[in-house]
DSSP file (Angstrom, degrees, kcal/mol; ACC not computed):
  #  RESIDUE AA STRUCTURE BP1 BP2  ACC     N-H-->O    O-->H-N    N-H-->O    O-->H-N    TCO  KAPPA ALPHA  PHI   PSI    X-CA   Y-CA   Z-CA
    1    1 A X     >        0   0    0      0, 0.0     4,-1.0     0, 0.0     5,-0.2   0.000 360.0 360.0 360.0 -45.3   45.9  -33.5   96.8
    2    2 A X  H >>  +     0   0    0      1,-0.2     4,-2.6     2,-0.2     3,-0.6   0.946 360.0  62.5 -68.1 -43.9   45.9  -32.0   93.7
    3    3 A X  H >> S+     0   0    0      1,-0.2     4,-2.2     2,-0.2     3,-0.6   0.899 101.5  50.1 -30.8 -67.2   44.2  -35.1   92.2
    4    4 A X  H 3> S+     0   0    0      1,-0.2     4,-1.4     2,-0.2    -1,-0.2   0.710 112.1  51.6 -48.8 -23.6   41.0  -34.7   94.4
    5    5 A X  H <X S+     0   0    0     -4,-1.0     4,-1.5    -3,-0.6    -1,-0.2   0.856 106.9  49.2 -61.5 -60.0   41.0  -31.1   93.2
    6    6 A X  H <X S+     0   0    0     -4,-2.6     4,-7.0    -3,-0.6     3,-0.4   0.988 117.4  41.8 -58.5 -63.8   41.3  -32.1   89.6
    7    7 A X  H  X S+     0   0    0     -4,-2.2     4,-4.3     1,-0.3     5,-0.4   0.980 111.3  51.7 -68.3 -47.7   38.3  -34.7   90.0
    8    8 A X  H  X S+     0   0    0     -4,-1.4     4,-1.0     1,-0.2    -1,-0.3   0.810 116.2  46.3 -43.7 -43.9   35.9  -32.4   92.3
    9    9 A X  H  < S+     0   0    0     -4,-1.5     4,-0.5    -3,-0.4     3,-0.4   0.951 115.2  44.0 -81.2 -69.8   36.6  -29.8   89.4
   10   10 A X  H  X S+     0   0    0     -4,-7.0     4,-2.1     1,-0.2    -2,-0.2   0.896 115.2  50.9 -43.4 -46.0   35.9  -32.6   86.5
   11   11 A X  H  X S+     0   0    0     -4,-4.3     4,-1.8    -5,-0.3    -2,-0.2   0.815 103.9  55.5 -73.6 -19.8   32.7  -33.9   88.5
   12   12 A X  H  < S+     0   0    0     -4,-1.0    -1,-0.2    -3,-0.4     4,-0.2   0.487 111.9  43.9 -60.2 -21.4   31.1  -30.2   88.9
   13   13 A X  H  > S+     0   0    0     -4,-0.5     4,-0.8     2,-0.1    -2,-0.2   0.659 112.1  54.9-106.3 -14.1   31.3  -29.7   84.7
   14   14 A X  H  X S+     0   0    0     -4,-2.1     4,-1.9     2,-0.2     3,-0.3   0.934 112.0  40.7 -71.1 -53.9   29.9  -33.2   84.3
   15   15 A X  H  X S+     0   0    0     -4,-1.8     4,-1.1     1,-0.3    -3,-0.2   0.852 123.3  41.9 -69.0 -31.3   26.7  -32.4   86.7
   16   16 A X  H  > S+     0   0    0     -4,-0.2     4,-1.6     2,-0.2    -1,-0.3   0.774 114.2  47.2 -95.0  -3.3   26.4  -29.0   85.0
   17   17 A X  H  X S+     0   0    0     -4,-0.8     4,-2.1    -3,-0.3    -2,-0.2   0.820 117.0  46.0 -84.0 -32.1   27.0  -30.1   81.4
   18   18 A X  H  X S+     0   0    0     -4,-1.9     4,-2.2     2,-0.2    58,-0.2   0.690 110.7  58.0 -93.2 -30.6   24.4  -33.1   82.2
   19   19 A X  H  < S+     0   0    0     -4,-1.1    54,-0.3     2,-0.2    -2,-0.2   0.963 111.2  40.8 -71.7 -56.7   22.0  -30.3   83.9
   20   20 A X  H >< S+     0   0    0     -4,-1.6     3,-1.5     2,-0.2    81,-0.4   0.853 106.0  60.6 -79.7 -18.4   21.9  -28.5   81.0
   21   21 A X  H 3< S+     0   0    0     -4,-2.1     2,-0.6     1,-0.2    80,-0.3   0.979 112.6  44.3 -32.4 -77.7   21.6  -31.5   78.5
   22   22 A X  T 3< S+     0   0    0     -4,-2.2    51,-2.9    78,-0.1     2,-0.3   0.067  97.9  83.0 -67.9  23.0   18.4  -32.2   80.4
   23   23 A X  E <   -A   72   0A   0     -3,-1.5    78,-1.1    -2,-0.6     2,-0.3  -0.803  58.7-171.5-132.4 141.4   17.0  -28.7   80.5
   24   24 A X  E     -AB  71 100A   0     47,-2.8    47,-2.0    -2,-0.3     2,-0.4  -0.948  24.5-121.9-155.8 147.9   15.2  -27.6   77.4
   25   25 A X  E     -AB  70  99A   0     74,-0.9    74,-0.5    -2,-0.3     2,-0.5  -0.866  17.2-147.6-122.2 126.7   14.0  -23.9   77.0
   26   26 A X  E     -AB  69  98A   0     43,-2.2    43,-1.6    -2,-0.4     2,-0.2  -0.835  24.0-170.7-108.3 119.9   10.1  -23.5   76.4
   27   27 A X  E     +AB  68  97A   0     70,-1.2    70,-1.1    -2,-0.5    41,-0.2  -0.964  56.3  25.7-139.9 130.1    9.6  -20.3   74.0
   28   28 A X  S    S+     0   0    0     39,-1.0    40,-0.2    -2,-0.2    -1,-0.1   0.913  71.3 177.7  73.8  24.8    6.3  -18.4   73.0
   29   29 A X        -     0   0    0     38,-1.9     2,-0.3    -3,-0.1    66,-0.1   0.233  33.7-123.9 -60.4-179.5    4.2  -19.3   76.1
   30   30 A X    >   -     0   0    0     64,-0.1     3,-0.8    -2,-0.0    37,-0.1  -0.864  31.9-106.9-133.8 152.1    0.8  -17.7   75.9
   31   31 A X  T 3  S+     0   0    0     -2,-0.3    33,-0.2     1,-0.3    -2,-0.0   0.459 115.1  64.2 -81.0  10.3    0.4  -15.4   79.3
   32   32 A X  T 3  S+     0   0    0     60,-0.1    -1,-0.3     2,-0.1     5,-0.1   0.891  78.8  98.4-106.6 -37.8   -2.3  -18.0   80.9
   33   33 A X    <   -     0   0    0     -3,-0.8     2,-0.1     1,-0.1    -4,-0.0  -0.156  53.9-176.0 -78.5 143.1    0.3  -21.1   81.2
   34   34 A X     >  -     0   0    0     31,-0.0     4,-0.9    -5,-0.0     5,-0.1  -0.207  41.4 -88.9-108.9-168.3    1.4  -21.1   84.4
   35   35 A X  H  > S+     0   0    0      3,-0.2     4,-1.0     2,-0.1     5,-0.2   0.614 131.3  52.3 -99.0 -17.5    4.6  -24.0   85.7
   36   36 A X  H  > S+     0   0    0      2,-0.1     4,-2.8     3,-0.1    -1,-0.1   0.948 108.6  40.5 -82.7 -22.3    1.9  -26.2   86.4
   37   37 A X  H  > S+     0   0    0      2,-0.2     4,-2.1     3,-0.1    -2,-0.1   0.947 117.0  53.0 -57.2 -67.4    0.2  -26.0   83.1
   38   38 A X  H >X S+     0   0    0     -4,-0.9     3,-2.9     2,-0.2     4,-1.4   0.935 114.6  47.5 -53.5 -66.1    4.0  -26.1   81.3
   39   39 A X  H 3X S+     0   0    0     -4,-1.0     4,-1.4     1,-0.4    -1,-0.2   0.818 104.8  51.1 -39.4 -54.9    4.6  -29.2   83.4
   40   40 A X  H 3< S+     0   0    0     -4,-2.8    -1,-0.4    -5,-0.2     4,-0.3   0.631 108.0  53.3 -47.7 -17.2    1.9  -30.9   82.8
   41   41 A X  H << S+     0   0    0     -3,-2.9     3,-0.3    -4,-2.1    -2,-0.2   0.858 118.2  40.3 -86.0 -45.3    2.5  -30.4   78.9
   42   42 A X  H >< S+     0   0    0     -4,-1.4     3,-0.9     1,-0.2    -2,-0.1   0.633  90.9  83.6 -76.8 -16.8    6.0  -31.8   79.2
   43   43 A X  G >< S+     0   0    0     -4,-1.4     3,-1.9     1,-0.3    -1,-0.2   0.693  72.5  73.7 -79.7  -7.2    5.6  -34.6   81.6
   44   44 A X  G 3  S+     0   0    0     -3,-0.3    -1,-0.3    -4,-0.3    -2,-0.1   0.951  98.6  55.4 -46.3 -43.1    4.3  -37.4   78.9
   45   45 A X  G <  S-     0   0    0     -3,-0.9     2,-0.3     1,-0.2    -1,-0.3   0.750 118.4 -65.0 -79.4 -13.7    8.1  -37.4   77.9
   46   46 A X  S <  S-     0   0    0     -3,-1.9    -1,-0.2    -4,-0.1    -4,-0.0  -0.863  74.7 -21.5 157.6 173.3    9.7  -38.2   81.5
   47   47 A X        -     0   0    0     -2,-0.3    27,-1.6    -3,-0.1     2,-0.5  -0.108  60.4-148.3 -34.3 103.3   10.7  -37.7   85.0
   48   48 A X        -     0   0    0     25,-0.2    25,-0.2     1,-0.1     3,-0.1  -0.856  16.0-176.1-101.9 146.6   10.4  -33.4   85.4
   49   49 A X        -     0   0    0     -2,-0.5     2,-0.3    23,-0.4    -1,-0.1   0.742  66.0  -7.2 -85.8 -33.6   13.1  -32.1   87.9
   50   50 A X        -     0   0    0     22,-0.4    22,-2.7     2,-0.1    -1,-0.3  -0.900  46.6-152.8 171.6 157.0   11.9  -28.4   87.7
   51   51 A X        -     0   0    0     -2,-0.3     2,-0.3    20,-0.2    20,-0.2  -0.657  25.0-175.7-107.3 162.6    9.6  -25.9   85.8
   52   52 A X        -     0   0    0     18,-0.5    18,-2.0    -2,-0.2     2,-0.2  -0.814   7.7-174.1-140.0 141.8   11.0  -22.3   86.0
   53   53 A X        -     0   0    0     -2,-0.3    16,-0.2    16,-0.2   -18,-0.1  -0.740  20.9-136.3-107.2  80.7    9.1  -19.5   84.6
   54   54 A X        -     0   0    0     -2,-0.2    12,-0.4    14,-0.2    13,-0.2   0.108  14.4-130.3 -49.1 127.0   10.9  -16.2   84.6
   55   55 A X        -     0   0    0     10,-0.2    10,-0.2     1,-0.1    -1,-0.1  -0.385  33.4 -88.5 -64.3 140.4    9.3  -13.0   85.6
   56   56 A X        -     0   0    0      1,-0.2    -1,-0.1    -2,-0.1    10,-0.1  -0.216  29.1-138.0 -64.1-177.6    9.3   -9.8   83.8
   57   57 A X  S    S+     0   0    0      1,-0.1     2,-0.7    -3,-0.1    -1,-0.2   0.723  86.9  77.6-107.0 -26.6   12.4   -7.8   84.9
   58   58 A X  S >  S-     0   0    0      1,-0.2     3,-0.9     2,-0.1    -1,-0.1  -0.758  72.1-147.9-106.2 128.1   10.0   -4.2   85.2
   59   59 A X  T 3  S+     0   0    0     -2,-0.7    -1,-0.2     1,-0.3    -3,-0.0   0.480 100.4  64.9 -70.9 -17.0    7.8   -4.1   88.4
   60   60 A X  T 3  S+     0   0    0     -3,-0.1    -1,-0.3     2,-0.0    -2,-0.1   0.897  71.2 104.3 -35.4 -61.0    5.7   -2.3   85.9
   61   61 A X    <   -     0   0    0     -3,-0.9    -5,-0.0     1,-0.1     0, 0.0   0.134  56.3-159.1 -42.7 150.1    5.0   -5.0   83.6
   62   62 A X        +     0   0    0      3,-0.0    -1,-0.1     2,-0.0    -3,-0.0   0.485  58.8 112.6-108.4  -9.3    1.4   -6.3   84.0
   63   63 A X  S    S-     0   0    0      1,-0.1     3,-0.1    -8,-0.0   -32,-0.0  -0.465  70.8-136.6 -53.7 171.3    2.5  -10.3   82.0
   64   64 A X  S    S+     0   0    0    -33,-0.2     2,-0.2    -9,-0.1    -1,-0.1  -0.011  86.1   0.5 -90.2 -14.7    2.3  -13.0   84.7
   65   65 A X  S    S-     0   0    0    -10,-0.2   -10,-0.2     1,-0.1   -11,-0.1  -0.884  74.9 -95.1-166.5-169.5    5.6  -13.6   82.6
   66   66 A X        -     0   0    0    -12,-0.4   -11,-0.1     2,-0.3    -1,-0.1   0.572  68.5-103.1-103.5 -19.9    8.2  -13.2   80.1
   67   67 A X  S    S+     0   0    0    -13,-0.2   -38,-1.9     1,-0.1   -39,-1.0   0.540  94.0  66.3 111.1  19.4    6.6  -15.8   77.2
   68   68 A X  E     +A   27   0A   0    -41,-0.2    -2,-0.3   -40,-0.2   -41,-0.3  -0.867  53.3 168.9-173.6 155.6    9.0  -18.4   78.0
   69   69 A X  E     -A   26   0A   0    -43,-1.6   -43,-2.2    -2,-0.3     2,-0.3  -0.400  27.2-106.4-152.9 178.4   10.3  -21.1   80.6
   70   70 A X  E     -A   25   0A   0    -18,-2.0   -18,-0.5   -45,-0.2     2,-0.4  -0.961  13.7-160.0-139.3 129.0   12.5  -24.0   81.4
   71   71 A X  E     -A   24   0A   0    -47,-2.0   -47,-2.8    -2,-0.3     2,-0.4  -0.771  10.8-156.8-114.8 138.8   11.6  -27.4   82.0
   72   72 A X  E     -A   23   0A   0    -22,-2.7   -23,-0.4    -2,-0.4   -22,-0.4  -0.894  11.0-172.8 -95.6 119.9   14.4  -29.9   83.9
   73   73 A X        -     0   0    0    -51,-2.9   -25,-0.2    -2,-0.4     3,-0.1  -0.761  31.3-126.0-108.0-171.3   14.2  -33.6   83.5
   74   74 A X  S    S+     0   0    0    -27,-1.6     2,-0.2     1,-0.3   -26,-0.1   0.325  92.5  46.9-115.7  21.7   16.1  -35.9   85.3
   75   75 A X  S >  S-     0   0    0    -28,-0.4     3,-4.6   -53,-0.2     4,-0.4  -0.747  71.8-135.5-156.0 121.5   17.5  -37.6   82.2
   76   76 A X  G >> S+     0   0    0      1,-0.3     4,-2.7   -58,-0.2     3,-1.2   0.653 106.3  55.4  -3.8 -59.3   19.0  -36.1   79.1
   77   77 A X  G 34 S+     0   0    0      1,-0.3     4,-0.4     2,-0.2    -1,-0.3   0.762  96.5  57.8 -49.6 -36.1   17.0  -38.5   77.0
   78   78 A X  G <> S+     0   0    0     -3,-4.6     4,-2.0     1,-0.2    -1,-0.3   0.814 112.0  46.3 -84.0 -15.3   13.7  -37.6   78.3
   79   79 A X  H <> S+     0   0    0     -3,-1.2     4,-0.9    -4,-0.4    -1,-0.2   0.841 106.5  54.6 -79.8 -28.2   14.6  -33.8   77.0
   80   80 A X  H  < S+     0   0    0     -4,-2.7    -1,-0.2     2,-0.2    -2,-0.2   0.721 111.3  45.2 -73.7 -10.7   15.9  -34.7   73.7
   81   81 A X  H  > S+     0   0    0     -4,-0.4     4,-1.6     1,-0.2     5,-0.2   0.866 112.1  57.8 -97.3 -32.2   12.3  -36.7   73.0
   82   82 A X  H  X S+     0   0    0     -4,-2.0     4,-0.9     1,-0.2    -2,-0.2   0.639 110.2  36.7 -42.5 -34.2   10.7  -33.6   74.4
   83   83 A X  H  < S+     0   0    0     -4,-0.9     4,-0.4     3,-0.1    -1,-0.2   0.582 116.4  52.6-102.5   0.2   12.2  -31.1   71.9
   84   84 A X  H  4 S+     0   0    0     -5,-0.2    -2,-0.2    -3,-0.1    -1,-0.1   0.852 121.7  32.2 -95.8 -26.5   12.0  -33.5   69.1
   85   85 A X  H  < S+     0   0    0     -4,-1.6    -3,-0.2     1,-0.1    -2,-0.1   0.849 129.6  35.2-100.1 -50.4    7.9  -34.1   70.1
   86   86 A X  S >< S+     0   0    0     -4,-0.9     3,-0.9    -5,-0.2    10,-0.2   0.519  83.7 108.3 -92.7   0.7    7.0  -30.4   71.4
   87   87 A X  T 3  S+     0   0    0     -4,-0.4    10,-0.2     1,-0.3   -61,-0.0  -0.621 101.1   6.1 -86.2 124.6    9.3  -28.1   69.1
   88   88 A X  T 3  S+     0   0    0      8,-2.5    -1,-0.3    -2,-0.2     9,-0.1  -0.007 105.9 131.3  95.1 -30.0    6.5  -26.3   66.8
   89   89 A X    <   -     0   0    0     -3,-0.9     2,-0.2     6,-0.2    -2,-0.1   0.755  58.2-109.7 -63.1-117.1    3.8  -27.9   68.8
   90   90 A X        +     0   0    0     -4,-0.2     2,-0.3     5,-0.1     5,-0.2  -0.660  32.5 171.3 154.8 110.6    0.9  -25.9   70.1
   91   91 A X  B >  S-C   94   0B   0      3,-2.2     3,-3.3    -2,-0.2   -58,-0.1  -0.997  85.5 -12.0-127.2 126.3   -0.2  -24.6   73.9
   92   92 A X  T 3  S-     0   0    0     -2,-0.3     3,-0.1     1,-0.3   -60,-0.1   0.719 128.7 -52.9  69.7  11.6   -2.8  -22.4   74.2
   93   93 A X  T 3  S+     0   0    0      1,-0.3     2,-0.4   -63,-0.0    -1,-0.3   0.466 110.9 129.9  64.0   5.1   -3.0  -21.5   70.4
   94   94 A X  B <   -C   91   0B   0     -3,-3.3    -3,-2.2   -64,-0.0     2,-0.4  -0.862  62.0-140.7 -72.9 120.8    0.6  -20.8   70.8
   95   95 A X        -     0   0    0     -2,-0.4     2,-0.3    -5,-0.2    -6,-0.2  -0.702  33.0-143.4 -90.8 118.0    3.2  -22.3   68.4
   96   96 A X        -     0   0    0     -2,-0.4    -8,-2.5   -10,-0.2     2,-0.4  -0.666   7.5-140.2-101.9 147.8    6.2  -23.2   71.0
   97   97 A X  E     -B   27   0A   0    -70,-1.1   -70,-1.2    -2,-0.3     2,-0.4  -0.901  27.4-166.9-103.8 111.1    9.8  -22.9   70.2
   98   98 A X  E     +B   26   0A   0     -2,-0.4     2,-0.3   -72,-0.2   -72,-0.2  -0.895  22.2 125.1 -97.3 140.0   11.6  -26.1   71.8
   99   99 A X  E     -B   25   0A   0    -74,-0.5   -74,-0.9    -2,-0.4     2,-0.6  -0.997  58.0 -72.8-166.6-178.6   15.2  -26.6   72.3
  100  100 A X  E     -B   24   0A   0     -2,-0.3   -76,-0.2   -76,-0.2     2,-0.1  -0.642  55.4-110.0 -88.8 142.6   17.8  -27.3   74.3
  101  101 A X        -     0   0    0    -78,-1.1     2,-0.3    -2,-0.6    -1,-0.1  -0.250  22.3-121.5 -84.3 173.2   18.9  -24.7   76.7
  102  102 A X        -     0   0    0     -2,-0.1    -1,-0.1     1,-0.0   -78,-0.0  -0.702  26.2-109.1-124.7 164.7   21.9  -22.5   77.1
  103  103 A X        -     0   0    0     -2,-0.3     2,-0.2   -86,-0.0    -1,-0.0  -0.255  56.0-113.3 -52.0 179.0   24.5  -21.9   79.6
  104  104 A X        -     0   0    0      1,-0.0     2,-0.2     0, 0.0     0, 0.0  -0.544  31.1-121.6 -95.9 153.0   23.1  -17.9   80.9
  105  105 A X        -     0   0    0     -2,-0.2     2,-0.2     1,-0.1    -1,-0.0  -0.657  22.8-110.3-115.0 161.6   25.6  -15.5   79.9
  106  106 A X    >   -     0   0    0     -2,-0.2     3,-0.9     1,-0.1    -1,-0.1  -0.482  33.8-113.2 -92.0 173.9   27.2  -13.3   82.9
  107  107 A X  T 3  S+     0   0    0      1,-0.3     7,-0.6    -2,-0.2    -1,-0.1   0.526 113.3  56.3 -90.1  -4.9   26.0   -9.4   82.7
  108  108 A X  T 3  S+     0   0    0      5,-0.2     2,-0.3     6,-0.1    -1,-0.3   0.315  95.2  79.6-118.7  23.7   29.3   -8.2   81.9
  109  109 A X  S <  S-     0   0    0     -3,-0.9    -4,-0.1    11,-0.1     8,-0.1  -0.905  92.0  -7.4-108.7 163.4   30.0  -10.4   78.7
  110  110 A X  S >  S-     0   0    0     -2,-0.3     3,-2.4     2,-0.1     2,-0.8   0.068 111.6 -11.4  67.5-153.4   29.0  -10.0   75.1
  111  111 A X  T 3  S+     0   0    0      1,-0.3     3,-0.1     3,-0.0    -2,-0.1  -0.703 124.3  39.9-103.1 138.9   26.1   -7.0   74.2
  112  112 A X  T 3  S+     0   0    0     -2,-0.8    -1,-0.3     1,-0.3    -2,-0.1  -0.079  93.5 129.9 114.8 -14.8   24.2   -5.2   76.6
  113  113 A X    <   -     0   0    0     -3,-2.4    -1,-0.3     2,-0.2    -5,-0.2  -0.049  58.2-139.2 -82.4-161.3   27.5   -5.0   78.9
  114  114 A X  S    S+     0   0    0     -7,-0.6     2,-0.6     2,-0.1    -1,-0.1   0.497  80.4  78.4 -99.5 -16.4   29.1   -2.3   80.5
  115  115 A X  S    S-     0   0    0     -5,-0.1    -2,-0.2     1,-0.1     5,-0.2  -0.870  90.5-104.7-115.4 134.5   32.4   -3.2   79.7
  116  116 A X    >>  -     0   0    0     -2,-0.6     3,-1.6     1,-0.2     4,-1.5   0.291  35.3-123.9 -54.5 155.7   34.2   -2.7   76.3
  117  117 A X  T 34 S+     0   0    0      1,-0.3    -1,-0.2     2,-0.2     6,-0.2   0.879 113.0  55.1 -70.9  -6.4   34.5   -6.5   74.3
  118  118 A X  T 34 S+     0   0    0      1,-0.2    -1,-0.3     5,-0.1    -2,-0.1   0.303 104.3  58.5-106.8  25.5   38.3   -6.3   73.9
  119  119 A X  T <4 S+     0   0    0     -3,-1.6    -1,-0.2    -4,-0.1    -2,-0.2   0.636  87.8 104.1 -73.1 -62.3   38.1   -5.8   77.7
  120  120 A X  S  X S-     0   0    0     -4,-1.5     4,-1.6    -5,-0.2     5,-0.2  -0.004  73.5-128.6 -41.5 114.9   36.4   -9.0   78.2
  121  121 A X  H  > S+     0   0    0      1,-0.2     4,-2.1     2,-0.2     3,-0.4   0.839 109.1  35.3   0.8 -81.1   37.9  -12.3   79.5
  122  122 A X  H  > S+     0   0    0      1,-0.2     4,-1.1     2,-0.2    -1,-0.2   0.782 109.5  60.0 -79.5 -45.3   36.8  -14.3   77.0
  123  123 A X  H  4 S+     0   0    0     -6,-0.2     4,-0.4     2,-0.2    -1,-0.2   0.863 111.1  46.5 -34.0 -46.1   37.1  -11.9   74.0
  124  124 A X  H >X S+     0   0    0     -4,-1.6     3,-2.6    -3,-0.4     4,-2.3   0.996 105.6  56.2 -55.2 -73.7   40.8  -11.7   74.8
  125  125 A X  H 3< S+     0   0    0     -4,-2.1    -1,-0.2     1,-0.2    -2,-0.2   0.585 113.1  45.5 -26.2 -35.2   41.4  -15.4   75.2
  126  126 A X  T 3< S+     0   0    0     -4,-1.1    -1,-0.2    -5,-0.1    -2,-0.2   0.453 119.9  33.7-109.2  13.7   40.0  -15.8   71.8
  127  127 A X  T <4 S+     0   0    0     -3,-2.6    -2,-0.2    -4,-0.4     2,-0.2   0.221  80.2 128.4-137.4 -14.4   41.7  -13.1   69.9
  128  128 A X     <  -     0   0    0     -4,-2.3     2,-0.5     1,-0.1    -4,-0.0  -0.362  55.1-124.5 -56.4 137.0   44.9  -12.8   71.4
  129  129 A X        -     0   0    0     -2,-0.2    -1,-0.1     3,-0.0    -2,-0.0  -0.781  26.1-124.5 -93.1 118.2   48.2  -12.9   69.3
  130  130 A X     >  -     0   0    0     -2,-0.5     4,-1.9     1,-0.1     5,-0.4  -0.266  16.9-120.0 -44.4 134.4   50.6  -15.3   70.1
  131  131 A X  T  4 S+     0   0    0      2,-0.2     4,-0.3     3,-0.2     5,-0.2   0.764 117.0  53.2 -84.3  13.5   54.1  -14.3   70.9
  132  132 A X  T >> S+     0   0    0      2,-0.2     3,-2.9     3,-0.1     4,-1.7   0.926 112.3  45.0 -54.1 -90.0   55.2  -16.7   67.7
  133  133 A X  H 3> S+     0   0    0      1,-0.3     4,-2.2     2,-0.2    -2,-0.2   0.752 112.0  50.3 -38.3 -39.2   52.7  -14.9   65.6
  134  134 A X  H 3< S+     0   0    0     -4,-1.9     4,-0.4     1,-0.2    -1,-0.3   0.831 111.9  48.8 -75.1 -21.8   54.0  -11.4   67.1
  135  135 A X  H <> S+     0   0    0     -3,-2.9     4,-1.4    -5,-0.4     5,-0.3   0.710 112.6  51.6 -95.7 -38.0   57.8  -12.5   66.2
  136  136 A X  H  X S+     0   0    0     -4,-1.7     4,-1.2     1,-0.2    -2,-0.2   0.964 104.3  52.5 -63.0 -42.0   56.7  -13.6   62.5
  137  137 A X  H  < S+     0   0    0     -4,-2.2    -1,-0.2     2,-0.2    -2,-0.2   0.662 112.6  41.7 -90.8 -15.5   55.1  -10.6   61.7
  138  138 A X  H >4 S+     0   0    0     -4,-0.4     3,-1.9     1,-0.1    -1,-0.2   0.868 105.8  68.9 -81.0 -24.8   58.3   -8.2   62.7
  139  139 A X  H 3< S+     0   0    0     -4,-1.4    -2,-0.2     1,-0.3    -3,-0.1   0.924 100.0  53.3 -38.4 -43.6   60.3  -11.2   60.8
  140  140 A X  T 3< S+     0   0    0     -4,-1.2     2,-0.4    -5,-0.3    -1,-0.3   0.244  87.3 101.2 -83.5  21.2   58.4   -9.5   58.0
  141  141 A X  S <  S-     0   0    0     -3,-1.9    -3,-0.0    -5,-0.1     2,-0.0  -0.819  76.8 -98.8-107.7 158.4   59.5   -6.1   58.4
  142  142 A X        -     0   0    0     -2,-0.4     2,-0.1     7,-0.0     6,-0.1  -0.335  36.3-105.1 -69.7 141.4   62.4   -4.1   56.3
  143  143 A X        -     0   0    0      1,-0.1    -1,-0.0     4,-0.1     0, 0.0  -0.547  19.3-155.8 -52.1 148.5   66.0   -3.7   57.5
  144  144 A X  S    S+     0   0    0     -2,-0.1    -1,-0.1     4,-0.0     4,-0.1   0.239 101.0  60.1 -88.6  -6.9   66.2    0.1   58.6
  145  145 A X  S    S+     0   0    0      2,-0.1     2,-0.1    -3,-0.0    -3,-0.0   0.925  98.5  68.7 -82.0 -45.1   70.1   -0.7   57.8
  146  146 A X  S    S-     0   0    0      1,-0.1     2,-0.6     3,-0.0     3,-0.1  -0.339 100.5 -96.8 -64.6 158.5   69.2   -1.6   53.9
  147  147 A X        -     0   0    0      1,-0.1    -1,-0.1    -2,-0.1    -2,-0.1  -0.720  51.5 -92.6 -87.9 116.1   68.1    0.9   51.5
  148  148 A X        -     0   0    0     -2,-0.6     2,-0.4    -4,-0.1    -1,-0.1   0.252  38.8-125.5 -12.8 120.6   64.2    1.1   51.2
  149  149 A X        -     0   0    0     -3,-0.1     2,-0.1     2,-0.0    -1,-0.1  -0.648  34.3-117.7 -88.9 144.9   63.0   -1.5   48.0
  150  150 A X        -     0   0    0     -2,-0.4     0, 0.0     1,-0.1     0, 0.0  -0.673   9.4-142.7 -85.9 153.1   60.9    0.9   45.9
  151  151 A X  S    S+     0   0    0      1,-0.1    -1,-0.1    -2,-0.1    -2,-0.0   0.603 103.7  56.9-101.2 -42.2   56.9   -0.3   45.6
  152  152 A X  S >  S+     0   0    0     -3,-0.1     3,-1.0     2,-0.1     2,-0.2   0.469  75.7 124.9 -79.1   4.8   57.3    1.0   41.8
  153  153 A X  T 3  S+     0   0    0      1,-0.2    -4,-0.0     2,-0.1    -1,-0.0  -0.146  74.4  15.1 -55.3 115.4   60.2   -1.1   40.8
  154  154 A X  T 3  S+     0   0    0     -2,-0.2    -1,-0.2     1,-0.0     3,-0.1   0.834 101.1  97.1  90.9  18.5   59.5   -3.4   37.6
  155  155 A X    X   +     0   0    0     -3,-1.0     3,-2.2     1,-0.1    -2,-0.1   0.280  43.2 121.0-122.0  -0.2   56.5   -1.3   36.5
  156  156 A X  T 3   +     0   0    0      1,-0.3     3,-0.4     2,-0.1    -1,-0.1   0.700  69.7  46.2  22.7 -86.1   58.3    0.8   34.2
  157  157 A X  T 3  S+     0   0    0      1,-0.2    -1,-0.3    -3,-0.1     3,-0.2   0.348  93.9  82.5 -73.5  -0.8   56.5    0.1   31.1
  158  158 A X    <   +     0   0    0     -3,-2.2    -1,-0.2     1,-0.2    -2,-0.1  -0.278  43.8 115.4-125.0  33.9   53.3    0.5   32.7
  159  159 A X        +     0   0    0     -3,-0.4     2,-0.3     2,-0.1    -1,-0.2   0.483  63.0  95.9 -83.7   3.9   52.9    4.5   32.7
  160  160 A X        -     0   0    0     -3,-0.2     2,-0.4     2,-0.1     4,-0.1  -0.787  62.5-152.4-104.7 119.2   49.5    3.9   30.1
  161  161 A X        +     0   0    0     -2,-0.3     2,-0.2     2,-0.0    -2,-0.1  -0.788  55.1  28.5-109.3 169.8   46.5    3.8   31.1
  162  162 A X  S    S-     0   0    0     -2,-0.4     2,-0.3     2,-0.0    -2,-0.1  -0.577 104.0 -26.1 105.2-172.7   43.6    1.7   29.3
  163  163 A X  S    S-     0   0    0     -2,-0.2    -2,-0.0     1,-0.1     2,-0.0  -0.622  75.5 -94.7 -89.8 159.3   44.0   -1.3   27.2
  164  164 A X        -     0   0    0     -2,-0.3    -1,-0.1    -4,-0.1    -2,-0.0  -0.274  47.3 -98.3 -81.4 128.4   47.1   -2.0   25.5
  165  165 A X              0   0    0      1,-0.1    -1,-0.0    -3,-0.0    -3,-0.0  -0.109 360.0 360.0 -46.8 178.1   47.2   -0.7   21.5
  166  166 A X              0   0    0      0, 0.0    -1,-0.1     0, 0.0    -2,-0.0  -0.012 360.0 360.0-127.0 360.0   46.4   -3.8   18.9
């Protein structure tokens, strides 16, 4: 049971690690490209799965868009010849930023959230003190049973300041 578990798990970061391999993030749009314009621009390089264009986030805004998109292929390959051919390129008298895309961050990590960073899941996870490390560093602390070692011990001769007479 636990096996099927394990693989259903494994095969769900293989389909999204592989989604975002083939997804490349379109930067520095010009406000007239539309997702059929951006498709069309990409599709010499392969098989496209989906265009996304994002909206602005304020029901104010008057763009058609945010200045940048995401193109899906349906094979890794066809994205990596796609940012190596369109990165720098030109749409629209625009000079386009190509890459691969990245996972989306959730709204409560990293800056802009609402919650403090040493709060965070992930913050923690990567900053947390071991309890080895936390047992080494009292290891390094003074007996209270011994008498304090003085910090000015062996420094004696060293009540002159400046450089030493010739």
């Amino acid at each position: 049971m636990t096996e099927a578990v394990n693989f259903s798990v494994a095969k769900d970061y293989h389909a999204f690690n592989t989604e975002l391999k083939s997804t490349v993030y379109v930067g520095g749009l010009d406000n007239a490209v539309n997702e059929r314009i951006l498709a069309d621009a990409f599709l010499p390089f392969g098989e496209i799965a989906d265009v996304t264009i994002p909206k602005p986030e304020l029901p104010s805004s008057t763009d058609p868009h945010r200045g940048f998109g995401y193109v899906e292929f349906e094979l890794p390959m066809d994205a990596k010849e796609a940012i190596e051919n369109m990165d720098q390129g030109e749409l629209f008298g625009r000079v386009l930023k190509v890459a691969g895309a990245k996972p989306q961050k959730e709204s409560n990590e990293g800056l802009g959230s609402k919650t403090a960073v040493w709060e965070q899941e992930g913050w923690l996870a990567k900053h947390a003190v071991s309890e080895e490390d936390k047992l080494a560093a009292d290891g390094d602390q003074h007996d209270p049973s011994e008498p304090p070692i003085d910090p000015m011990l062996g420094l004696e001769g060293l009540d002159v300041a400046g450089p030493r007479p010739i």
